[in-house]
C-alpha positions in Angstrom: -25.4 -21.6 -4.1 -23.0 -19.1 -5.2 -25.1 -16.5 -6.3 -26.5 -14.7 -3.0 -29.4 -12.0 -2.9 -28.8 -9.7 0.2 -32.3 -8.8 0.4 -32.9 -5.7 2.7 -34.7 -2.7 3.3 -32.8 0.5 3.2 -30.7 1.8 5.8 -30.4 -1.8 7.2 -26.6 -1.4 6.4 -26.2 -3.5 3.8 -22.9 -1.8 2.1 -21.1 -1.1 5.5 -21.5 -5.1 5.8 -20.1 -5.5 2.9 -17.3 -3.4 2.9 -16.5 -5.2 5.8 -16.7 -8.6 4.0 -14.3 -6.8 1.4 -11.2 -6.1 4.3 -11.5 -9.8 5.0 -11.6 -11.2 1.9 -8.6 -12.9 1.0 -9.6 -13.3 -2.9 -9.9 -11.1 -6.1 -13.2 -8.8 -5.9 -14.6 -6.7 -7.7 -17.6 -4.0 -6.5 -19.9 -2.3 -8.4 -21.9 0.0 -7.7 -24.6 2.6 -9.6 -22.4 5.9 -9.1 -19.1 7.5 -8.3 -19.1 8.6 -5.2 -20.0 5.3 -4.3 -17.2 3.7 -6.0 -14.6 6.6 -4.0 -16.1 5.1 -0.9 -15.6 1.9 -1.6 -11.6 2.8 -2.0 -11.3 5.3 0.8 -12.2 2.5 3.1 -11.2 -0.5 1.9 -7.6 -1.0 1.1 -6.0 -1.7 -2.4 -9.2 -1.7 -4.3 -8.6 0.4 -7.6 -11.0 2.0 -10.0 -10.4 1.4 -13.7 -9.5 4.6 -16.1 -9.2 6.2 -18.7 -5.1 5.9 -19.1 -2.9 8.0 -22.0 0.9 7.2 -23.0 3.2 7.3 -25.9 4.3 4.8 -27.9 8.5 5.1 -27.7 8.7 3.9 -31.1 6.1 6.1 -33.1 6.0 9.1 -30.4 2.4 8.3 -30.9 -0.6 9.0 -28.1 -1.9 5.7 -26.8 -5.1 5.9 -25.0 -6.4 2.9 -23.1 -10.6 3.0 -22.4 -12.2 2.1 -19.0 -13.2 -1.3 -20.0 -9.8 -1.9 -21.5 -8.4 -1.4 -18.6 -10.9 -3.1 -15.8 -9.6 -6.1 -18.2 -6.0 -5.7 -17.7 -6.7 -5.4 -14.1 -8.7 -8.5 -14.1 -5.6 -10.5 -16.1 -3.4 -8.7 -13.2 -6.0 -9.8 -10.3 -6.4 -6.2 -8.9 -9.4 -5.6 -6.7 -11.8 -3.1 -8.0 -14.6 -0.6 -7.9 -16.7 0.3 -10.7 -19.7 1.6 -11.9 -22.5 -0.4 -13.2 -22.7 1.8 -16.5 -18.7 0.3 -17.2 -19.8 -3.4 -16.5 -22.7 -3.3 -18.5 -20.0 -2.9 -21.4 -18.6 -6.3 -21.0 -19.3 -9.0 -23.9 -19.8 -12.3 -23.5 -15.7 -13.6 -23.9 -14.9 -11.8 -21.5 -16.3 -14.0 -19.0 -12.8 -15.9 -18.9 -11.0 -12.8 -17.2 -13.6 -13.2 -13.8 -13.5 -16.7 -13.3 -11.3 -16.2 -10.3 -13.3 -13.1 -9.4 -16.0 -12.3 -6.5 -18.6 -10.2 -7.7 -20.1 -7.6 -5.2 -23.4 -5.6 -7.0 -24.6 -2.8 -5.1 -28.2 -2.5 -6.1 -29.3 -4.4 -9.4 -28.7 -3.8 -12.8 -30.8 -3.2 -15.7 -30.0 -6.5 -17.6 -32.2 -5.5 -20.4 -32.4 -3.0 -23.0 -35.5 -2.9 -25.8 -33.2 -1.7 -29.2 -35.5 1.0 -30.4 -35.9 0.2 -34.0 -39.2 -0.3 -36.0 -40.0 -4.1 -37.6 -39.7 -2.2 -41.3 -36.1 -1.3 -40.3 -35.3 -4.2 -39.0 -36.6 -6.3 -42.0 -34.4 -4.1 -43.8 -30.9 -4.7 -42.4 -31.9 -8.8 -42.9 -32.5 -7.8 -46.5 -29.2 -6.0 -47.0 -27.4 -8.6 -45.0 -26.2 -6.3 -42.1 -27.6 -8.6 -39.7 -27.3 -12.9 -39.3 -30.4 -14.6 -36.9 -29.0 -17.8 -35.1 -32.6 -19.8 -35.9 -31.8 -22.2 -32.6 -31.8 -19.3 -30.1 -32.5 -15.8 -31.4 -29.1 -14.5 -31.3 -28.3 -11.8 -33.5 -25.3 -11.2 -35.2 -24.0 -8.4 -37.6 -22.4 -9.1 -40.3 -22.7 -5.6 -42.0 -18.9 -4.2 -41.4 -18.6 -2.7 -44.7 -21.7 -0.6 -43.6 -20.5 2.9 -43.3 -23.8 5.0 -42.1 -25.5 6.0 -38.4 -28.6 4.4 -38.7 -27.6 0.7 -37.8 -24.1 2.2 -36.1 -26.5 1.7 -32.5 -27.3 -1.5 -33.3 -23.8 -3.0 -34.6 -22.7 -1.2 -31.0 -25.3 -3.6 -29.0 -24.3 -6.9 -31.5 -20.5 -6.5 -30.5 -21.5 -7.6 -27.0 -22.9 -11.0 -28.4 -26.1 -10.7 -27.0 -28.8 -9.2 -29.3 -31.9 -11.3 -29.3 -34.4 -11.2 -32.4 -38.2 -11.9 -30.5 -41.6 -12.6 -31.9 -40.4 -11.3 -35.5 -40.5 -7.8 -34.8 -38.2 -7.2 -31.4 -34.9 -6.7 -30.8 -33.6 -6.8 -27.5 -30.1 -6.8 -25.8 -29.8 -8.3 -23.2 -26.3 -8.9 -20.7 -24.3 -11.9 -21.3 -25.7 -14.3 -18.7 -21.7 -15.8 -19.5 -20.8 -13.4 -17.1 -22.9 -14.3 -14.4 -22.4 -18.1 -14.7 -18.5 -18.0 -14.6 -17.7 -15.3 -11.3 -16.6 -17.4 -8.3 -19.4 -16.1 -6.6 -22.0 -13.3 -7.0 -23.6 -11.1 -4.3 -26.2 -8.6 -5.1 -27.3 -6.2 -2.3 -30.7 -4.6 -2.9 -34.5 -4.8 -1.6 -37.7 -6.3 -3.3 -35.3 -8.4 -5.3 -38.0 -10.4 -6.3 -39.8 -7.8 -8.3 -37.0 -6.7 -10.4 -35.9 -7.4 -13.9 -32.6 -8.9 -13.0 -34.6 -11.4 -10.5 -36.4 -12.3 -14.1 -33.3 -12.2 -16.3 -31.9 -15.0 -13.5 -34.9 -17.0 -14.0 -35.0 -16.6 -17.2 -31.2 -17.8 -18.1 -31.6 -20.2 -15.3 -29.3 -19.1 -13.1 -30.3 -20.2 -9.4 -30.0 -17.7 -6.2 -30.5 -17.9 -2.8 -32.1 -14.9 -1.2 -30.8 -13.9 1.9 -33.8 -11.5 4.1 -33.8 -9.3 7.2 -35.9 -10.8 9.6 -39.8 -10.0 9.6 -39.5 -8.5 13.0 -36.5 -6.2 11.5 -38.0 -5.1 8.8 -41.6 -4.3 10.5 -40.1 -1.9 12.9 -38.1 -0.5 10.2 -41.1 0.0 8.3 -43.1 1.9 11.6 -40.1 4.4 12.1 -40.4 5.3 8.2 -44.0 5.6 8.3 -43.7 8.0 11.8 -41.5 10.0 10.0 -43.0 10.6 6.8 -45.9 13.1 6.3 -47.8 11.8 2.9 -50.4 14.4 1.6 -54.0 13.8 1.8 -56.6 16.0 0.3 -58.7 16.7 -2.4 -55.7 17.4 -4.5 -54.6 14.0 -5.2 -58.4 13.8 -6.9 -56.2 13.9 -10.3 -54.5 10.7 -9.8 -57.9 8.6 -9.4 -57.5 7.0 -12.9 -55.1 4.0 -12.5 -53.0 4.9 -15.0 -52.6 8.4 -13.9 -49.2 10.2 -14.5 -48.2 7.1 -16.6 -46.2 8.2 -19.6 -49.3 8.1 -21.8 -51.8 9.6 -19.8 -49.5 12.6 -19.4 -48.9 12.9 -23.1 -52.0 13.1 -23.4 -52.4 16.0 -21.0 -52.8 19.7 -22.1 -50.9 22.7 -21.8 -53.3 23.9 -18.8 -53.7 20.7 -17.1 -50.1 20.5 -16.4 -50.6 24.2 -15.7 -53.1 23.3 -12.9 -50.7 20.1 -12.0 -47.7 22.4 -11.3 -49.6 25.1 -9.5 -51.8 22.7 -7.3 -48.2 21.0 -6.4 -46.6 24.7 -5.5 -49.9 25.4 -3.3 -49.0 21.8 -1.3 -45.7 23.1 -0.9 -46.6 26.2 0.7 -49.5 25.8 2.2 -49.4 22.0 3.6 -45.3 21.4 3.8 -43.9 24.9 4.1 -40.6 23.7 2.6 -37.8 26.3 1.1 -37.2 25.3 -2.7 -33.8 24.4 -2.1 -35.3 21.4 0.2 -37.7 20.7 -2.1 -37.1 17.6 -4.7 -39.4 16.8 -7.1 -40.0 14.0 -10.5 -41.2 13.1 -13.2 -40.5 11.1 -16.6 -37.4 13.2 -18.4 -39.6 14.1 -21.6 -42.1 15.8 -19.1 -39.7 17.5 -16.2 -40.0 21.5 -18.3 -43.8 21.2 -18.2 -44.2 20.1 -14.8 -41.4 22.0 -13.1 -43.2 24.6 -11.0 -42.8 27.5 -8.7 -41.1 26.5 -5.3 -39.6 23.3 -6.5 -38.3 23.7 -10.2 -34.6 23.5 -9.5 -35.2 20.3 -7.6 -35.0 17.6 -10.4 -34.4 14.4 -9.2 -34.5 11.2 -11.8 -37.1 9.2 -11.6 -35.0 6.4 -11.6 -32.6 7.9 -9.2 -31.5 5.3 -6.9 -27.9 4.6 -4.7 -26.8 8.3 -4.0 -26.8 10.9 -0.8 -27.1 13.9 -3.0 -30.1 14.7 -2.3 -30.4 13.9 1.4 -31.3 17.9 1.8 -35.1 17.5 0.6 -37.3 17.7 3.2 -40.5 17.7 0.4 -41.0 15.4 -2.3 -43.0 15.2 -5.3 -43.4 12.6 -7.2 -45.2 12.8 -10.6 -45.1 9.8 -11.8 -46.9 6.2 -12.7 -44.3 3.2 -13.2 -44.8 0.1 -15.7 -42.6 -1.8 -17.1 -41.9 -1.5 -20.7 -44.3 -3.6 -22.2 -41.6 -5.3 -25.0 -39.5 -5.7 -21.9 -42.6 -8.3 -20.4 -42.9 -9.5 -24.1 -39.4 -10.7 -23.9 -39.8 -12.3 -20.5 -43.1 -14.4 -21.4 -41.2 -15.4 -24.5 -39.2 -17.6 -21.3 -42.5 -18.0 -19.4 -41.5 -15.6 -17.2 -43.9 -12.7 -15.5 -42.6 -9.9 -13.6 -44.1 -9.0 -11.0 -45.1 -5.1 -11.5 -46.6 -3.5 -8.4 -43.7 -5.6 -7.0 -41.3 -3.9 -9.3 -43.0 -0.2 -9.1 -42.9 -0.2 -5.3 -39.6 -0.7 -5.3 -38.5 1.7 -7.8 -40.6 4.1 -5.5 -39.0 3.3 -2.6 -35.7 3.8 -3.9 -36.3 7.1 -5.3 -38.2 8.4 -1.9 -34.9 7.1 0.2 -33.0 10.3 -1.7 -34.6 12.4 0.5 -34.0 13.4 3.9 -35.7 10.6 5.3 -32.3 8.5 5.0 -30.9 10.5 7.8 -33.8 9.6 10.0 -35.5 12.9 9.6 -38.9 13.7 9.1 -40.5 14.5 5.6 -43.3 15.6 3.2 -44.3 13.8 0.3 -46.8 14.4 -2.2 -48.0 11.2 -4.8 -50.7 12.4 -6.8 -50.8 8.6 -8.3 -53.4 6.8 -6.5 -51.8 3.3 -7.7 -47.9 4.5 -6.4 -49.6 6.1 -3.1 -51.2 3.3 -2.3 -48.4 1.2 -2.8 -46.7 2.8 -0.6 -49.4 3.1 2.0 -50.1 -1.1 2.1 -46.3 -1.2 2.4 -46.1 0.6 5.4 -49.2 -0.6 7.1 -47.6 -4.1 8.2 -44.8 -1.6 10.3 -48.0 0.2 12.1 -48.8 -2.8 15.0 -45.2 -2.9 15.8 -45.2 0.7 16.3 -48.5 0.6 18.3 -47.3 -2.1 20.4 -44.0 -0.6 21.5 -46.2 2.3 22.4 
């Protein structure tokens, strides 16, 4: 099988391993990871790994600037079989040829990618650009090509952007959806993907969806339980009549706070500040909190309002100061995204997927250096996700006791 899932909980070491695996490989690799800093660790400890960038020169003969992109250059590394460190932002801009430059290549991917994207235009607009011939469906599969290059205006610019990777897909007659070359995948020597609750992610979908096989690679039981005991010692989750909000099951999901009024998220920011006083007594500059981006300004709040952290935050020690956490938010899945997978027969699995994007945001904290900390989940459905989670960690912790 030569596509493995390192499937681990956090803090089980799963990068130091594979750096590791990197200063004894005696290939061509290439590692990518969610952010820089990442990518600078990677090359400060293993040796000749590079990072592609942005390179200028003049051209001898016009006197001319020459500027060379990111991806152009991760390409000419590839061609020159240079070992490399990227970011996933960078490889999510490869198209489907250039599958032919990797072939040679293993593939290290630090935490999943998002390997779909919905292309946010209505079913008039698209109906339109078929019309005026801008766009081409393949009837076999769904692919989408543009044909439109004499097209000179913004409006479809987005769209010819996400066609030039060879992967636009037209759905149910009203979705378009981009999704990465599964090319890319199917021709690396070998892939390894380092995360946790692989299972409930899209790219676990996209795999089965494309039918590319994995073999997934877990901690064992025992590992992971007392793992799960030391993170539930440590962590001090709030418990009071304050968390009445969140009752609804869809509570702080993206509609039910749009739907919210100026002083609800009033009483929302101010019942959160009281926690943080009163139940935490955290300094603001230790305090993180989240939400969705369109809401962060109305829920921002005294005590915490300089301590934005993504929702979808994931891969980073930034934020390893934060001794408090709140986390205002309910996560589902995009429902066009599930529309595309069942289009395969495929179902994600979305508490499985929620949990995880929870987990991954709470391991900014400081609970990543082993410390103790606060957290408050108004979001029944997210608290309790997080509460079974921990609960199969609780007998290993009583019976070392």
């Amino acid at each position: 099988m030569k596509v493995k899932i390192y499937d681990a909980i956090m803090g089980s070491g799963k990068t130091y391993d594979a750096i590791e695996r990197m200063k004894q490989n005696k290939g061509n690799f290439i590692y990518v990871t969610p952010f820089l800093d990442e990518v600078d660790r990677i090359i400060k400890n293993v040796p000749k790994v590079y990072q592609p960038k942005i390179t200028s020169s003049i051209d001898p003969i016009t006197s001319e600037k020459i500027i060379k992109y990111k991806r152009d250059n991760l390409l000419i590394m590839a061609n020159g079989h240079v070992n490399m460190a990227t970011t996933h932002s960078l490889f999510q801009k490869l198209n489907r040829n250039d599958y032919k430059h990797f072939m040679k290549y293993d593939l290290i991917l630090d935490e999943v990618i998002t390997p779909i994207q919905i292309i946010d235009m209505k079913p008039d607009d698209i109906n339109i650009a078929f019309n005026e011939g801008l766009i081409v469906k393949n009837e076999q599969t769904g692919e989408i090509t543009y044909t439109g290059d004499e097209y000179r205006g913004k409006f479809y610019s987005k769209l010819k952007q996400y066609c030039d990777t060879a992967n636009v897909i037209y759905i149910n007659g009203n979705l378009l959806v981009w999704a990465f070359p599964p090319e890319i995948f199917k021709n690396f020597k070998s892939v390894t993907v380092l995360t946790y609750l692989f299972e409930g992610s899209q790219l676990s979908a996209y795999f089965r969806y494309y039918d590319i096989p994995y073999k997934l690679i877990n901690t064992s039981d025992k590992d992971e339980q007392i793992k799960k005991a030391k993170i539930n010692n440590l962590l001090n989750i709030y418990d009071g009549r304050a968390n009445k909000v969140g009752d609804f099951h869809s509570a702080f999901c993206v509609n039910w706070l749009n739907n919210k009024s100026p002083d609800e998220f009033k009483k929302m920011r101010t019942t959160a500040s009281n926690i943080l006083e009163r139940n935490f007594n955290t300094k603001s500059e230790e305090t993180g909190f989240t939400t969705f981006k369109a809401y962060k300004d109305k829920l921002k709040g005294k005590g915490y309002s300089k301590g934005f952290i993504p929702v979808n935050e994931r891969a980073t020690n930034k934020y390893s100061n934060k001794e408090s956490m709140v986390y205002f938010a309910n996560r589902y899945l995009n429902p066009r995204i599930i529309d595309f997978f069942r289009s395969g027969d495929i179902e994600v699995d979305q508490e499985q997927w929620a949990l995880g994007e929870l987990l991954q945001w709470i391991w900014r904290g400081c609970i990543r250096n082993d410390e103790p900390m606060n957290l408050y989940i108004p979001s029944k459905r997210m608290r309790e996700l997080l509460q079974d989670w921990l609960k199969s960690g609780c007998n290993i912790m009583a019976n070392a006791a």
